[in-house]
N, C-alpha and C positions, 0 to 999 in steps of 0.2 A: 435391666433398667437402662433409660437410655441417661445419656449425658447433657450439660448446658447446651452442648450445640443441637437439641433436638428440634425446641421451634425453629430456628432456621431450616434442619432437616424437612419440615412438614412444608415449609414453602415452597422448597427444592423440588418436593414430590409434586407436590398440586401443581407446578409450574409443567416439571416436565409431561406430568399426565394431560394437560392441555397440550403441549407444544406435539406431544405424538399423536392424539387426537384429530388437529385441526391438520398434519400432516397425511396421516391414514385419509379423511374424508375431502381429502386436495382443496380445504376450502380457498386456499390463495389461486388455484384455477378458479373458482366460482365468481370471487371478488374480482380478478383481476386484477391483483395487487397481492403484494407479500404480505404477513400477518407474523407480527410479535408477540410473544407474551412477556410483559415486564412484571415485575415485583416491586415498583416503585409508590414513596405516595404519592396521591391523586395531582397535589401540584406540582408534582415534579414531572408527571408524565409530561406535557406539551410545554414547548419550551416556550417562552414570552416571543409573542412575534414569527415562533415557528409554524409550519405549516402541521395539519392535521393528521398524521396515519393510522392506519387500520391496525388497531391495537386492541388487546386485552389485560387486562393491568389487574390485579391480586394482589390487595393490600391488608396488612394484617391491623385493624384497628383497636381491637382491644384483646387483653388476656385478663380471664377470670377462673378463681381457684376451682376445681371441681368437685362439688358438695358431697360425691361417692365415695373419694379418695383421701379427701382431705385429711381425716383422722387416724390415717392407716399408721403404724409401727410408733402412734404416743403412747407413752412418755417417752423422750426419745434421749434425755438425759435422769440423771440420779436427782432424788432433792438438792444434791450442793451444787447442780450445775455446770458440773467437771468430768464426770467421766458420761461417755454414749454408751448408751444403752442397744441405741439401732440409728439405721439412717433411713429415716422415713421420707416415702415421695415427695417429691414435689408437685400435684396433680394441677395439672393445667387444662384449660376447654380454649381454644384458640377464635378466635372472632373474625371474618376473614370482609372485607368487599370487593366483589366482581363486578369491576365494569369495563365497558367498552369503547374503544375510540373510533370514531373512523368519518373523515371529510367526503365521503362517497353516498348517494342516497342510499339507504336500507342495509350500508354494511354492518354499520352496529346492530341490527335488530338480527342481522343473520350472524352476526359472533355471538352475540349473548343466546342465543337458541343452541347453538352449539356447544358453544361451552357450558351451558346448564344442564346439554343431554348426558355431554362427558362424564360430569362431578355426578350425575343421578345414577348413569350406570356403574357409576365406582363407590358403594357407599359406605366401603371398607375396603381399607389401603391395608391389601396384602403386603404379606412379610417376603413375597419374591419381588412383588413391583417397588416395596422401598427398595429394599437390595439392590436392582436393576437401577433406578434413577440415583440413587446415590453413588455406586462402586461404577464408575466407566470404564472400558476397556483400559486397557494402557497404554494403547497410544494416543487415546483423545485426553485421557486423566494426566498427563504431561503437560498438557496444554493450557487446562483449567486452572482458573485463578487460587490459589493458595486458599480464601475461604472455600470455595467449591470442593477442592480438593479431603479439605479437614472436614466436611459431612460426613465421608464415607469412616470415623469412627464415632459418628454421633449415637453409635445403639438403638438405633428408633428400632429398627427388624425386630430385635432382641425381648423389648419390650413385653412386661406380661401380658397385657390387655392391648388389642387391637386397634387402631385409632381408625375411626368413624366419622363419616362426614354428613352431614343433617341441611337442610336448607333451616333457613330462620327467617319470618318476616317481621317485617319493619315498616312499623305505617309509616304515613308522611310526614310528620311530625318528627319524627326520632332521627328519617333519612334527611329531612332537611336541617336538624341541628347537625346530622354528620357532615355535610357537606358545607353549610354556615363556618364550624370550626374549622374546617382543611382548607377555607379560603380557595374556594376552587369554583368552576363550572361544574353544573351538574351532569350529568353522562347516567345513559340505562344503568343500571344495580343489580347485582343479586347479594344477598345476604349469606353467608353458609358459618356453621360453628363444628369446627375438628374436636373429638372428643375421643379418648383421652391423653396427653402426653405428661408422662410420667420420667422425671427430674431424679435422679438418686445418686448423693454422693457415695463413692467406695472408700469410706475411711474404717478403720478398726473400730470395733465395738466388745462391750463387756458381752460376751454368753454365759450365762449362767450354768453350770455341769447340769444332768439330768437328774433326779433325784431314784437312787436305789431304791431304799425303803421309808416307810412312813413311820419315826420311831424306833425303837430298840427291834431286834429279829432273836424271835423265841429259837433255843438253840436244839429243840424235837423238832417243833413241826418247820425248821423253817420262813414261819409267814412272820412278817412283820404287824406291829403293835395295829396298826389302819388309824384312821385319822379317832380323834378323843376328843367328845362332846360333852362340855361341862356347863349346865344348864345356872349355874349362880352367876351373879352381878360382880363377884373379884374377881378377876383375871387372874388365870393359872399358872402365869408366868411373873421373872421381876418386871415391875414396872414401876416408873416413876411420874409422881403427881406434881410435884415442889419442890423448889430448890429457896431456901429460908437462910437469907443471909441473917449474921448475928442482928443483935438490939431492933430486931425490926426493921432494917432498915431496907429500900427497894430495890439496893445495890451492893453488892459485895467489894471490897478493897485486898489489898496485898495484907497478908496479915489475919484475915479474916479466919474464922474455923464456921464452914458452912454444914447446915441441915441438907439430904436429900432423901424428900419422903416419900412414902410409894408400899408394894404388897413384894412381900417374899425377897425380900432385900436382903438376907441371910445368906448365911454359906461360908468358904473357904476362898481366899484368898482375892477377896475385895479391893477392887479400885475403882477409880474414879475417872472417866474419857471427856478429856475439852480440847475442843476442836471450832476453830476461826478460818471461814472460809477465806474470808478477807486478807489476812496475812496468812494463810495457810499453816495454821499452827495445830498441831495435833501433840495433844501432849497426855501422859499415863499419870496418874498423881497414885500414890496408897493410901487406901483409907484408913482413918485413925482404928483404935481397937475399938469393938464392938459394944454399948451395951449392957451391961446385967440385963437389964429389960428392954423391950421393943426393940431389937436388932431384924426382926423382922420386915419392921416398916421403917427403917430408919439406917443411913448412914451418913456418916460424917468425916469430911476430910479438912483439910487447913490448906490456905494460901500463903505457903512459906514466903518469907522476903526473896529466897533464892530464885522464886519465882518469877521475880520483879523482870530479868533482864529477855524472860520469851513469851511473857504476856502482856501483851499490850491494852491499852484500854478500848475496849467495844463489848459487844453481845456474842457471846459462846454457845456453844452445844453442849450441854453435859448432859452424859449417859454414866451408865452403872455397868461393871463386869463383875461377873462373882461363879465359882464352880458349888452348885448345890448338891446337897445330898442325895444320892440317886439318878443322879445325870452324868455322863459318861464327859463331857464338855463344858467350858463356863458358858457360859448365857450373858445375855447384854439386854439392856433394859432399853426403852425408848429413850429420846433424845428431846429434854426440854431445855428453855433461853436460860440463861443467867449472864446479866450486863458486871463488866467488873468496871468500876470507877476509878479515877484519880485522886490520890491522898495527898495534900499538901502535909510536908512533913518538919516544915518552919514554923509554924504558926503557935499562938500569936505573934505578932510581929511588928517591931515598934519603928517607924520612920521617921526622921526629918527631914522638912523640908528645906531648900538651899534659898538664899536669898530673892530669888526670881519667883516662888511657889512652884518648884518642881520637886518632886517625889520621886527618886528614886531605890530602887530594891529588889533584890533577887526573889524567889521563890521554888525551895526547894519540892519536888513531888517524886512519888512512884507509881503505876510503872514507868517506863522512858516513855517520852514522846518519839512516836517514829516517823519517817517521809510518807508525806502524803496527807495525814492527822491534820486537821486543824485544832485550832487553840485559842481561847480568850481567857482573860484572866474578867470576874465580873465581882467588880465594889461596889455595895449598896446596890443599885440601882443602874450603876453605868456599865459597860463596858468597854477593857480594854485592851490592846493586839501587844505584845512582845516584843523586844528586838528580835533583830534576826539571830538566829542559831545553829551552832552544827548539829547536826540529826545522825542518830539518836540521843536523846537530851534527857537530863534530869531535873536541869533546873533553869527556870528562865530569868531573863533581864527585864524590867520593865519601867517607863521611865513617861511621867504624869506630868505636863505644866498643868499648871494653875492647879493643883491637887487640891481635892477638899480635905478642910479639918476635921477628924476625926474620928472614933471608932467605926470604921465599915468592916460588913458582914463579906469575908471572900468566898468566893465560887471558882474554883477551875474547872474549864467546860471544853473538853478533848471530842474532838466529831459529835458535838449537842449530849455527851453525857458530863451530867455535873458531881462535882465532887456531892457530897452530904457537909449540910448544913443544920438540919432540925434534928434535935435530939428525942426518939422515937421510941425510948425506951417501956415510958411511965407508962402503966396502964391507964385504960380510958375510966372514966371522964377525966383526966389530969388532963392541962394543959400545956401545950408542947412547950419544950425550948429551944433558944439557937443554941449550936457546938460553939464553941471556944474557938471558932475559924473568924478571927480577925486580924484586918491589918489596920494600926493607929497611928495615922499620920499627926504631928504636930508642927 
């Protein structure tokens, strides 16, 4: 695959493919004058005020993705966004404009003839001709400028698919907003689209090993198990559907002994995988004992306090590990959300205020606040920001003029998750209650 330097490479080629062209067919005998071909844009070719030369100019005016290519080696990372999987192309179609300059009657009409026979009879940029215009001898490649020079490891040759060149046309309408936007004079055109150049970075990637056999290998005949079509609605494997923090509630806390429900959750030596991409926290829990009944569908682990000081508060991955009967391996189950909250672990909490109606008061919580987290402390209705604090923190300062009088319902709300405040318990039809999370200013 080729490298970043390859569109410049493809300029390189089409330039020097003209420049050997209009040499071979002596057209600067024809003109009577020497003939250029530049790579500049349109208004940079003639200078303000400068006189006019016999010129060919190849400007690249747009790049667009190539619809063929585009989907080649996705997914190109894992669901958490961390490790590569592959480095997939970068497929490019290059958009090029050929025009001509020239102060002399009829010499643009005879460059642009020529140079459209050249690009026609080349309509694929062989892997000797890039080769040849990019690697110069060595004593002229001494000479070339430093980008010139750094083509020659552009990889274009190398490339899997051959790059192609197409004329495109362009009615008048299109050519004259091209030319409107480059704030230029208009000059003969030809339109042409290079197709394919293909982008790939060389970085490490996960390969997956090949797989031996499909299943356990019968130890007579050799053949292994082949693939196992199980035509029911439960999945044959563990999986899990829910993760049910206590009292109902939508968020689990330090402290908490969670539900995870699911098929075939059973077996020998069960735990529990959480894992935060975000702070990159991968952590192993054990899962409590099993059971009398439904250890099947059902496991259960606790959020120790000891947990407090490497899980922070945000949305987790929890999966399931367990070695079943019959399986030479443990198994891992799929991977659903569970958000863990922040416990205010003051409350309720009594204030006065100092002569002025200012409120001041700490607030003890678990787990720590870490860098980066945002924080609101929210009373009633308002919200309020912190003093500042060394991070990682457990408990904050907070400091209210003009504070309201009276019992407010608190909320701490760590990256928009809020602590719990309704008590969730009662079954329905009961009507809810608030938690005992107050702070009472007087």
């Amino acid at each position: 695959m080729s490298t970043a330097l390859a569109i410049a490479g493809v300029t390189a080629v089409l330039r020097d493919l003209l420049n050997d062209g209009l040499i071979n067919h002596n057209v600067s005998g024809q003109l009577g004058s020497s003939v250029t071909v530049s790579v500049l844009a349109p208004d940079r070719v003639v200078a303000t005020g400068g006189s006019e030369a016999s010129q060919i100019n190849l400007f690249l005016y747009l790049v667009t993705p190539n619809p063929g290519w585009r989907n080649e080696g996705l997914a190109s990372r894992d669901a958490s966004g961390r490790l590569r999987l592959s480095n997939p192309p970068l497929a490019l179609d290059l958009h090029y404009l050929l025009s001509v300059y020239s102060g002399g009657d009829l010499h643009a009409e005879i460059l642009l003839g020529y140079a459209m026979q050249l690009l026609h009879e080349m309509p694929v940029l062989t892997r000797d001709a890039i080769r040849t215009a990019l690697s110069p001898s060595p004593g002229v490649g001494t000479a070339l400028p430093p980008a010139l020079r750094a083509l020659a490891d552009s990889g274009l040759e190398e490339q899997v698919e051959l790059i192609k060149l197409t004329p495109q046309y362009l009615n008048t309408e299109e050519m004259s907003k091209l030319w409107t936007a480059m704030q230029s004079h208009f000059r003969p055109t030809a339109a042409y689209t290079v197709s394919v150049v293909l982008i790939e970075a060389q970085q490490p990637v996960r390969s997956p090993l090949p797989v031996l056999s499909r299943g356990s290998v019968d130890p007579v005949t050799g053949r292994d198990r082949g693939v196992v079509v199980d035509p029911g609605l439960v999945p044959t494997v563990p999986m899990l559907t829910a993760a049910v923090p206590p009292l109902r509630q939508p968020v689990a806390r330090i402290g908490d002994t969670i539900d995870l429900r699911g098929n075939f959750l059973d077996g020998s030596g069960r735990e529990v995988l959480l894992s935060n991409d975000r702070f990159e926290v991968e952590t192993t829990i054990a899962a409590l004992a099993a059971p009398a009944t439904g250890a099947n569908t059902l496991l259960r682990f606790a959020l120790a306090p000891a947990l407090a000081a490497s899980l922070p508060v945000g949305v987790y991955r929890v999966g399931a590990r367990m070695l079943r009967a019959g399986n030479p391996a443990p198994r891992e189950t799929n991977r659903i959300a569970l958000t863990l909250a922040p416990q205010m672990t003051n409350l309720p909490l009594a204030v006065v205020r100092d002569g002025a109606g200012t409120a001041a008061f700490t607030v003890n919580f678990t787990p720590s606040l870490r860098p980066g987290q945002s924080v609101l402390l929210v009373l009633g209705q308002d919200e309020f920001v912190p003093q500042a604090a060394a991070l990682p923190a457990t408990s904050l300062n907070f400091v209210i003029p003009n504070a309201p009088v009276g019992p407010l319902l608190a909320r701490l709300r760590i990256d928009g998750i809020e602590s719990p405040i309704i008590d969730l318990s009662q079954e329905q039809p009961a009507i809810a209650r608030f938690l005992d999370q107050r702070v009472v200013i007087t």
